[in-house]
C-alpha positions in Angstrom: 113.4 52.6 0.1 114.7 49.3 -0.9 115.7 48.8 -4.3 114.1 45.4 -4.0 111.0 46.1 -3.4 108.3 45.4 -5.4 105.8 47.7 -7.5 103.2 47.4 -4.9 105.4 48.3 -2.1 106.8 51.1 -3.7 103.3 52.4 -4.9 102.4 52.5 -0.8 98.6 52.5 0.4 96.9 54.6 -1.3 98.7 55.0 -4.8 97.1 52.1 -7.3 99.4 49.3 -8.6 100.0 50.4 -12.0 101.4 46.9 -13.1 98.4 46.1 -15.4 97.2 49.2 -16.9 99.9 51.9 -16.6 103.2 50.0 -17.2 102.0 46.1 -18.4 99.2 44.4 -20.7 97.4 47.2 -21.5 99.8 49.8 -21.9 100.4 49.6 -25.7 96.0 49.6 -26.5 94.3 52.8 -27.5 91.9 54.6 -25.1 88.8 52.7 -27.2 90.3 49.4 -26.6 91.0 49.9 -23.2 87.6 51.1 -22.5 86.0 47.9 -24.5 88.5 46.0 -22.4 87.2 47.4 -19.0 83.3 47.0 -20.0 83.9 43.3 -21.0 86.1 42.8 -17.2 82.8 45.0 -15.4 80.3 42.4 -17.4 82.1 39.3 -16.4 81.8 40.5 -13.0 78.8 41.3 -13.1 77.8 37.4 -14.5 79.9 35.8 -11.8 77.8 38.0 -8.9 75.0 36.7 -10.3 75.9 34.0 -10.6 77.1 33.4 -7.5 73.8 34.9 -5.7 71.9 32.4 -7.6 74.6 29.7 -6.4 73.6 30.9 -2.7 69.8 30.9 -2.9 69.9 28.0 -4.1 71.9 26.5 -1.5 69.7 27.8 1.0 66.7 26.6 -0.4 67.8 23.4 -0.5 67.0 22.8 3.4 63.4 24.1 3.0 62.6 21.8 0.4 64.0 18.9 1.9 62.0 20.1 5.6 58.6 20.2 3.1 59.1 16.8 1.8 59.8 15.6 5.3 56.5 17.6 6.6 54.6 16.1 4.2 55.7 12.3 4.4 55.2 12.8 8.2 51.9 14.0 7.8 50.6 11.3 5.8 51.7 8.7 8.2 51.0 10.7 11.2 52.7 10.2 14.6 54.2 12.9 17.3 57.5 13.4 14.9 55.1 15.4 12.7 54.4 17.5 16.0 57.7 18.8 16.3 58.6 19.6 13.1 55.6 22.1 13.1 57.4 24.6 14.5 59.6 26.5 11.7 63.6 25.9 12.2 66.1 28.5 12.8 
């Protein structure tokens, strides 16, 4: 093995890099702290997938709404555009 390799390559595919928690930041914290440490990482996850859904849903909305208000101006002045739009977009 090269000497120059780095931690990653040495650990190989299915060994875990151990930079962080075996041999880096949170080597020198207790078991508790560790634990309160990995919660708080698994919450912030957790708010940035929600977050991030919500980003999503409303970016898809965002069309639908604006086909709505287009809809309903076209229907108040009538005409054949209103005709198309009827049918739902894809």
């Amino acid at each position: 093995m090269d000497p120059r390799a780095t931690a990653r390559e040495r650990a190989g595919p299915l060994e875990p890099d151990t930079r962080l928690f075996g041999e880096g930041a949170l080597a020198g914290l207790s078991a508790e702290w560790q634990l309160v440490v990995g919660d708080a990482i698994s919450a912030v996850t957790l708010l940035l997938a929600m977050l991030k859904n919500s980003e999503r849903r409303a970016e898809h909305a965002t069309p639908r709404k604006l086909d709505a208000i287009v809809r309903a101006t076209l229907e108040q002045q009538g005409g054949q555009a209103h005709e198309d739009l009827k049918a739902p977009s894809g």
